[in-house]
N, CA, C and O of each residue as an XYZ file, in Angstrom:
464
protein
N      28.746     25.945    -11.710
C      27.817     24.857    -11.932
C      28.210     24.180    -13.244
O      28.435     24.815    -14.275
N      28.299     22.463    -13.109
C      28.780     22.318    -14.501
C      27.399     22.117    -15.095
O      26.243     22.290    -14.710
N      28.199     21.535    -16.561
C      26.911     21.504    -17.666
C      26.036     20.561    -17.615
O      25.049     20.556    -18.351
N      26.337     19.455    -16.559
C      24.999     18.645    -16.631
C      23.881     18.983    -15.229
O      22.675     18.749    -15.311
N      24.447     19.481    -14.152
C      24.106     19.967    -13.395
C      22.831     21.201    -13.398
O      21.774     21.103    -12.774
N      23.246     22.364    -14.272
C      22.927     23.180    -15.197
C      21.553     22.163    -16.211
O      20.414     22.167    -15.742
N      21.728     21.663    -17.055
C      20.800     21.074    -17.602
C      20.092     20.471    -16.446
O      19.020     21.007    -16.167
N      20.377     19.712    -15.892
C      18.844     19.368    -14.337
C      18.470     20.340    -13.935
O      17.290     20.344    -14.287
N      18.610     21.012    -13.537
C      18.289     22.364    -12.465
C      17.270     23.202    -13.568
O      16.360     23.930    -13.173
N      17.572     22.981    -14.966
C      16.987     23.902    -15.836
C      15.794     23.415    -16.680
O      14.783     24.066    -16.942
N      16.113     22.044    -17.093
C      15.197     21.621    -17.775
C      14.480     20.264    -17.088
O      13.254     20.185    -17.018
N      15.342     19.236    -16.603
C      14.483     18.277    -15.990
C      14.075     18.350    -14.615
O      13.338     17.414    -14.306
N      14.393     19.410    -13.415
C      13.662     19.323    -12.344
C      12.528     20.108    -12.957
O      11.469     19.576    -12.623
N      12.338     21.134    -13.701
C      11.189     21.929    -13.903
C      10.009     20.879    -14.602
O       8.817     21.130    -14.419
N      10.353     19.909    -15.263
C       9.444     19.202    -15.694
C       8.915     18.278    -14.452
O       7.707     18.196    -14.230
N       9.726     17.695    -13.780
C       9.701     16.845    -12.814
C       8.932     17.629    -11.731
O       8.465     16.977    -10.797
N       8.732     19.138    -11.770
C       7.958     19.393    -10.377
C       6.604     19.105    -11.003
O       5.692     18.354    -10.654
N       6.761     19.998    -12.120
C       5.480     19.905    -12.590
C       4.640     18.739    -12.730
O       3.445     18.949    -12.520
N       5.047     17.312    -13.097
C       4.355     15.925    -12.931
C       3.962     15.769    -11.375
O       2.903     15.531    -10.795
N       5.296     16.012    -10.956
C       4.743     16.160     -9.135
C       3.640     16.813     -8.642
O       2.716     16.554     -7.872
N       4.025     17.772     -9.340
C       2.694     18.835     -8.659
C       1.269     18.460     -8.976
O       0.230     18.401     -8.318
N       1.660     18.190    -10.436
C      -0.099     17.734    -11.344
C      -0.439     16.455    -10.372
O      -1.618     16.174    -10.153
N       0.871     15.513     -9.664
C       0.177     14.167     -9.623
C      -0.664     14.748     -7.759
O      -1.587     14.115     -7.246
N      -0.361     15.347     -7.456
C      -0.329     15.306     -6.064
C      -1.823     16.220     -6.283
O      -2.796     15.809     -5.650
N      -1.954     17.127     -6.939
C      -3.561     17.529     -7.087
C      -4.301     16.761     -7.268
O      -5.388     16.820     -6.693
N      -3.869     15.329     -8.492
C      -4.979     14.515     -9.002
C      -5.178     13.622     -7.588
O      -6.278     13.211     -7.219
N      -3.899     13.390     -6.852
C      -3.980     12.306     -5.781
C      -5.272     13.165     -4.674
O      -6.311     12.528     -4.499
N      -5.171     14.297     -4.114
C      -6.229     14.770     -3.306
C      -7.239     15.440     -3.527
O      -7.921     15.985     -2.659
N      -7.457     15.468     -4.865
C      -8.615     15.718     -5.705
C      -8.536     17.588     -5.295
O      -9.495     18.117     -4.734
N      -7.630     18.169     -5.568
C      -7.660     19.554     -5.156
C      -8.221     20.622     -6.719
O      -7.677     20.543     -7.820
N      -9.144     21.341     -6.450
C      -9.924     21.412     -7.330
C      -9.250     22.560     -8.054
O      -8.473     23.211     -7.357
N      -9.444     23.067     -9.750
C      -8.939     24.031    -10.557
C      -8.854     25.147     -9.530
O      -9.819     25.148     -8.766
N      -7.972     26.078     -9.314
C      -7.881     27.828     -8.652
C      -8.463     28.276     -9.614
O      -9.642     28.497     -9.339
N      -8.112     28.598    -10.950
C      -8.771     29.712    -11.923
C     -10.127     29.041    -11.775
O     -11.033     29.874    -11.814
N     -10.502     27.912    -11.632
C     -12.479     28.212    -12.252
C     -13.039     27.786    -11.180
O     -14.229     27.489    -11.293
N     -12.437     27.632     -9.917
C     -12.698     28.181     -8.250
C     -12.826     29.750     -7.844
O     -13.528     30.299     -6.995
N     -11.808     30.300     -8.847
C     -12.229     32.385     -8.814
C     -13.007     32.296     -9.445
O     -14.074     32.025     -8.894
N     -13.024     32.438    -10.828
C     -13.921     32.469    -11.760
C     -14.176     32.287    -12.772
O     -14.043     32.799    -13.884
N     -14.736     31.157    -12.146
C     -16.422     30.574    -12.722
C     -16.131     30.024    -13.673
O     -16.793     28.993    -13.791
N     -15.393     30.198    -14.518
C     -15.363     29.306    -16.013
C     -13.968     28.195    -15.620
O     -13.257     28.010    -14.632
N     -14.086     27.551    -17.173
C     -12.687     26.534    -16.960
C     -11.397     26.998    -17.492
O     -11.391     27.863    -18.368
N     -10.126     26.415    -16.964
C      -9.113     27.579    -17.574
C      -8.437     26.552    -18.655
O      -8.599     25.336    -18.749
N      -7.634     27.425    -19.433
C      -7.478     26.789    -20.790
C      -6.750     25.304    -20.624
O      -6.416     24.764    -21.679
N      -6.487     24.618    -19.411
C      -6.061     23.656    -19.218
C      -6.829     22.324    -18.223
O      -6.414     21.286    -17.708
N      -8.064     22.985    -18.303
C      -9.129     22.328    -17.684
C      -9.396     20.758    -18.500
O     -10.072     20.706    -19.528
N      -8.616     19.234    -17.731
C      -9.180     18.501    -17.988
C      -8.022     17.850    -18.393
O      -8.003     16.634    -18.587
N      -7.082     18.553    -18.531
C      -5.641     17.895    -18.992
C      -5.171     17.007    -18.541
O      -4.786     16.100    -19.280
N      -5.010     16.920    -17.055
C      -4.606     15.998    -16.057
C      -5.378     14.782    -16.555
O      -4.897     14.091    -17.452
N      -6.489     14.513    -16.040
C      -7.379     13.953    -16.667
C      -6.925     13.121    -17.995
O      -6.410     12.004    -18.051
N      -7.274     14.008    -19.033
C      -6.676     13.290    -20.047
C      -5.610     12.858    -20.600
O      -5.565     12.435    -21.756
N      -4.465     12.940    -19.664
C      -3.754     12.402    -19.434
C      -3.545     10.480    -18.808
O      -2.998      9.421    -19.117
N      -4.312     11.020    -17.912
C      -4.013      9.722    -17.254
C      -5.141      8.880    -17.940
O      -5.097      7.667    -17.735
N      -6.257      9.423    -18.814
C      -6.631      8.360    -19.320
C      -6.273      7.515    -20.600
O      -6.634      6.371    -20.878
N      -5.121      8.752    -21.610
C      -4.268      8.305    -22.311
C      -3.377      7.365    -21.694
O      -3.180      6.251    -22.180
N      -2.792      7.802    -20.567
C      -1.822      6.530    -20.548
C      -2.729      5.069    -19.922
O      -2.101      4.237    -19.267
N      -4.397      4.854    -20.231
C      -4.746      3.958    -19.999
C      -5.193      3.153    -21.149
O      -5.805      2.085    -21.157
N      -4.637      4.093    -22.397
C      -5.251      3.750    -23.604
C      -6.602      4.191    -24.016
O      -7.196      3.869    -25.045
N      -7.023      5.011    -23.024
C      -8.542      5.371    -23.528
C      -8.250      6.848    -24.362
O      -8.135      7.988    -23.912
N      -8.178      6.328    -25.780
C      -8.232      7.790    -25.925
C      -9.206      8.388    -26.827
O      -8.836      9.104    -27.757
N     -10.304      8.157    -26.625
C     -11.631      8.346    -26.694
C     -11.818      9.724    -25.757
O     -11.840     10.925    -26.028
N     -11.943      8.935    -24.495
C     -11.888     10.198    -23.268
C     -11.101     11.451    -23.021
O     -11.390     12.606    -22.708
N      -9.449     10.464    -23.405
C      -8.674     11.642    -23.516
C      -8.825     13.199    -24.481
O      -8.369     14.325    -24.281
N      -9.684     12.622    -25.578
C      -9.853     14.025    -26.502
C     -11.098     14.392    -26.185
O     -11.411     15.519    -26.568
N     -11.994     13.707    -25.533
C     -13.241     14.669    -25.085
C     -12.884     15.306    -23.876
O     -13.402     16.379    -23.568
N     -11.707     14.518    -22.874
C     -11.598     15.748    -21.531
C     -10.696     16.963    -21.858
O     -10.732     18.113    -21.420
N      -9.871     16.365    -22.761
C      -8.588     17.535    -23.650
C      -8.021     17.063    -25.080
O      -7.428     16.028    -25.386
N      -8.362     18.049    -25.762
C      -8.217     17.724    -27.128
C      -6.857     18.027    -27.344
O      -6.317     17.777    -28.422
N      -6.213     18.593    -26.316
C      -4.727     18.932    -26.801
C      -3.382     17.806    -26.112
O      -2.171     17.993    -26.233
N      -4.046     16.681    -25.417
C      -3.664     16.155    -24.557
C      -2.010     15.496    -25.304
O      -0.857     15.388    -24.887
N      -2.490     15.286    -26.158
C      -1.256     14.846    -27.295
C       0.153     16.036    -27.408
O       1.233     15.768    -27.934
N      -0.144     17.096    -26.898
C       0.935     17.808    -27.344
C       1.588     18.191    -25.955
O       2.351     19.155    -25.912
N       1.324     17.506    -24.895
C       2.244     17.179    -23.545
C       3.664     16.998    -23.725
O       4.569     17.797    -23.489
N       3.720     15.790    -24.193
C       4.780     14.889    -24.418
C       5.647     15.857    -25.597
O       6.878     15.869    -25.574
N       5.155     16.360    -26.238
C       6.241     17.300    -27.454
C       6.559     18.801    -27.008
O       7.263     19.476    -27.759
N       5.927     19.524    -25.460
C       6.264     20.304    -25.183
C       6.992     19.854    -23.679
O       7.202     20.738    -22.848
N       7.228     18.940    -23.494
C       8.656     18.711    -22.829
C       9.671     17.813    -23.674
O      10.493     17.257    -22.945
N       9.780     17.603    -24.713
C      10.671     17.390    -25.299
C      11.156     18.993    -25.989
O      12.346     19.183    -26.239
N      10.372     19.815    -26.190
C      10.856     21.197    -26.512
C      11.661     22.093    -24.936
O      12.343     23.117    -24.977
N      11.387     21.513    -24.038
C      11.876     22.117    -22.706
C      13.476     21.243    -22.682
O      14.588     21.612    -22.305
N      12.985     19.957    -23.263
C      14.456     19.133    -22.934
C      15.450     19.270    -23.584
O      16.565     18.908    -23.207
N      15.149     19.921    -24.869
C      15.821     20.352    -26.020
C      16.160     22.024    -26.473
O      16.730     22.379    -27.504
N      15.715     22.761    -25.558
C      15.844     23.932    -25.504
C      14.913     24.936    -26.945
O      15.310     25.939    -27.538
N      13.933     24.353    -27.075
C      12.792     24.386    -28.688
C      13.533     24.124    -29.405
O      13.745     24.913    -30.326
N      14.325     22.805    -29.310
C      15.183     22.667    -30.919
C      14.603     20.925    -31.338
O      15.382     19.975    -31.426
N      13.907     20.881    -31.435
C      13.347     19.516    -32.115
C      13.755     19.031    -33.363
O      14.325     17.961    -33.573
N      13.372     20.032    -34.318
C      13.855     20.048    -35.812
C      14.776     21.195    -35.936
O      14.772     22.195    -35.218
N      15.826     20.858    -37.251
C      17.322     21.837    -37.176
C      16.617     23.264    -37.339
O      16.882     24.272    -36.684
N      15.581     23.121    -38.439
C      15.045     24.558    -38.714
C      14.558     25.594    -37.735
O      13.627     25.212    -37.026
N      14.897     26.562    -37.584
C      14.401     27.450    -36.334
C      12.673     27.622    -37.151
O      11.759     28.012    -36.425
N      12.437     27.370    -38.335
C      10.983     27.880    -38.590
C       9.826     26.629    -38.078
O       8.618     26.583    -37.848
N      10.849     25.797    -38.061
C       9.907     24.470    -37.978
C       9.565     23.744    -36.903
O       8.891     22.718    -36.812
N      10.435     24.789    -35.623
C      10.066     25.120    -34.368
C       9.280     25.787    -34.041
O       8.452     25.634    -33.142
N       9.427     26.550    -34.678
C       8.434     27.917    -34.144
C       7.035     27.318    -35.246
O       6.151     26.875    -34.513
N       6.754     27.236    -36.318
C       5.729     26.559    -36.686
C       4.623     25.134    -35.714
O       3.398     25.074    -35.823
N       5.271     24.390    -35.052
C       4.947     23.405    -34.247
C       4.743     24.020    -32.937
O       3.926     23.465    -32.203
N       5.525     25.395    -32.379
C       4.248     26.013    -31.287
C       3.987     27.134    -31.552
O       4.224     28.078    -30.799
N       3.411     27.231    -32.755
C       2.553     28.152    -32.944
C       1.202     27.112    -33.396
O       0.082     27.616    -33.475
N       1.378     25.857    -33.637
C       0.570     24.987    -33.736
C      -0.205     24.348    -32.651
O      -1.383     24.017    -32.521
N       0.750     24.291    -31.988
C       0.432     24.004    -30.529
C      -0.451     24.841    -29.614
O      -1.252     24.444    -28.768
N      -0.045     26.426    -30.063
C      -0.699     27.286    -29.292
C      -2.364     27.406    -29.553
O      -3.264     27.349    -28.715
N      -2.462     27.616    -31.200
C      -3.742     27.446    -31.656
C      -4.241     26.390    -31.300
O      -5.360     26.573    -30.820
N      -3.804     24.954    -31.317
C      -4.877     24.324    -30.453
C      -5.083     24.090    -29.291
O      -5.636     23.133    -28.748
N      -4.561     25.114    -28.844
C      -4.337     25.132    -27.597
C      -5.727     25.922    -27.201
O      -6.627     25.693    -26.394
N      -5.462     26.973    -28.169
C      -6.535     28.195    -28.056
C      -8.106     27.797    -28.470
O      -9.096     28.175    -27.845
N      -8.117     26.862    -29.783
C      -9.428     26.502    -30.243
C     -10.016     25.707    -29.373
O     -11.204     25.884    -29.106
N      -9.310     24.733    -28.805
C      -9.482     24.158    -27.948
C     -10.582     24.842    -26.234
O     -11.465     24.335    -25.542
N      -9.788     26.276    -26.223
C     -10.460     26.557    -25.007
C     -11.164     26.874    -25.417
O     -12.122     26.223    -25.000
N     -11.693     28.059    -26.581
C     -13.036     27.672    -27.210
C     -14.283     27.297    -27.094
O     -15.423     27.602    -26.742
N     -13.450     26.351    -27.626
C     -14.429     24.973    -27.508
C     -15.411     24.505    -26.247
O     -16.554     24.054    -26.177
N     -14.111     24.933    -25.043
C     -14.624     24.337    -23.961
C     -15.162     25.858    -22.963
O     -15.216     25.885    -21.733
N     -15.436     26.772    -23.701
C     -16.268     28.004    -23.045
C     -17.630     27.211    -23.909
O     -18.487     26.630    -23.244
N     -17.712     27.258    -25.365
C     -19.127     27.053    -25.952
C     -19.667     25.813    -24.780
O     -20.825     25.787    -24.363
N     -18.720     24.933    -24.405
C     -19.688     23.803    -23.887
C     -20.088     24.444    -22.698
O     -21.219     24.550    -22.223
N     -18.848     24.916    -22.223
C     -19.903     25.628    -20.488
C     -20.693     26.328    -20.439
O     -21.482     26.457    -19.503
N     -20.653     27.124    -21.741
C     -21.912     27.915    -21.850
C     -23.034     27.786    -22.509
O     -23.870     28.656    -22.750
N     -23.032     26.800    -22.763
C     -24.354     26.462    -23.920
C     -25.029     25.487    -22.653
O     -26.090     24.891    -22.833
């Protein structure tokens, strides 16, 4: 397999299913699996969503349906780049470990609302 071949197969079909996949749930309205088992929302509840209302410019909505909605776009540029964004290996790993926490406060967040 050559090397660009290799790079599709590895990094841009995997992104590319995944838009596929997200778009084709939002297209038939197919509802969350994790908070269809149970009961709560899963740490990515709302993303889609705020997505597409970012790319409508609303991003008002976008951080009340997902507050992390912003860090989409920089974790497939870390898939496209193999986590090499910046030369520093710390300053990679700093930006998702940044990512992760708000990733995490974020769900949080969105247990207090379901449960309150």
């Amino acid at each position: 397999m050559g090397k660009k071949s290799r790079f599709f197969m590895t990094r841009i079909f995997p992104c590319l299913a995944v838009l596929i996949v997200d778009s084709l749930i939002n297209v038939f309205r197919i509802p969350c699996m994790y908070k269809t088992i149970f009961g709560i929302p899963c740490p990515g509840c709302g993303m889609s969503r705020a997505l597409l209302a970012a790319l409508r410019l609303d991003f008002g909505e976008a951080f009340r349906l997902h507050a992390m909605f912003w860090s989409m776009p920089l974790i497939f540029v870390l898939i496209l780049t193999n986590g090499k964004i910046f030369r520093k290996r710390w300053m990679n790993l700093a930006l998702l470990i940044g990512i992760g926490a708000g990733f995490l406060a974020n769900y949080i967040w969105q247990l207090i609302r379901f449960f309150s």
